[in-house]
C-alpha positions, 0 to 999 in steps of 0.5 A: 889536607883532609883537615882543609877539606873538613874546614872548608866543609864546615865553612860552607855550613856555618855560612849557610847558617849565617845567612840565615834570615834574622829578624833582630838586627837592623839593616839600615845600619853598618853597625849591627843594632836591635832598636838602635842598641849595639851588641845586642845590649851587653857591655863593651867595656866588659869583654876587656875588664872581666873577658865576658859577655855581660848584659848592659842596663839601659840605666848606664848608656852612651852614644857614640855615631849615633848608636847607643851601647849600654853598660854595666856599671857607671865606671864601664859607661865612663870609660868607653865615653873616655875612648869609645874607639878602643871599646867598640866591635869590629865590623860595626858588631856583626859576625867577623867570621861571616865578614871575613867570607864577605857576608853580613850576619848578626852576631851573639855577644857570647861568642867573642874574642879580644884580638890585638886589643880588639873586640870581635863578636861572630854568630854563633859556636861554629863561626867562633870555632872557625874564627879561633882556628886562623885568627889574624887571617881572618880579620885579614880576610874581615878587614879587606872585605868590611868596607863592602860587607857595610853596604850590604843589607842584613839577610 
């Protein structure tokens, strides 16, 4: 029960975080971009093939619904190209602990997990941590809550 309590306790703390104002994401969008690039720039496709955040090259692109991600390497860019959907985060690249509490915040491309096949970003250690604790409950929580979370501007 004391464990609940602390988890709650720091829930509370890390949204307080989150909700933060940032300035470097765009608000017009459900998918989370700076100047119309995903993930901040880093690579997708990277996150499945070496299980780490790797910063894309402006060189190698691909659109896909109108935003544009980057890539590492040409064999990176044609393999999202091949099946973007497999490649694309969650929650159009924003925090999907936040999401999963019904807020929209910016995500650090360093702080992810691969879930089911699935990329999932979150803001920053404390939201990665927590996001760690209940996985699948909170891309349960995440997943019910997205569609609404979408239309909300970025705070």
């Amino acid at each position: 029960m004391r464990s609940r309590m602390i988890s709650t306790a720091c829930a509370a703390l890390v949204l307080a975080t989150l909700i933060a104002p940032s300035a470097r994401a765009d608000s017009a969008t459900d998918v989370n971009t700076i100047g119309g690039i995903a993930l901040h720039g880093f690579d997708p496709v990277a996150y499945f093939t070496q299980n780490k955040a790797v910063l894309g090259s402006p060189h190698f692109t691909a659109m896909y619904h109108g935003v544009t991600y980057e890539f590492a390497s040409k064999e990176d860019q044609a393999a999202f190209q091949a099946n973007p959907g497999k490649y694309v985060p969650q929650y159009g690249g924003f925090c999907a602990f936040a999401t999963s509490k019904g807020v929209k915040a910016d995500a650090d491309p360093h702080e992810f997990a691969i879930s089911n096949g699935k990329l999932y970003v979150n803001n920053n250690e404390e939201a990665q941590k927590l996001f760690q604790e209940d996985v699948e409950g909170t891309i349960e929580k995440a997943d019910h809550n997205w569609p609404g979370v979408a239309k909300l501007p970025m705070h």
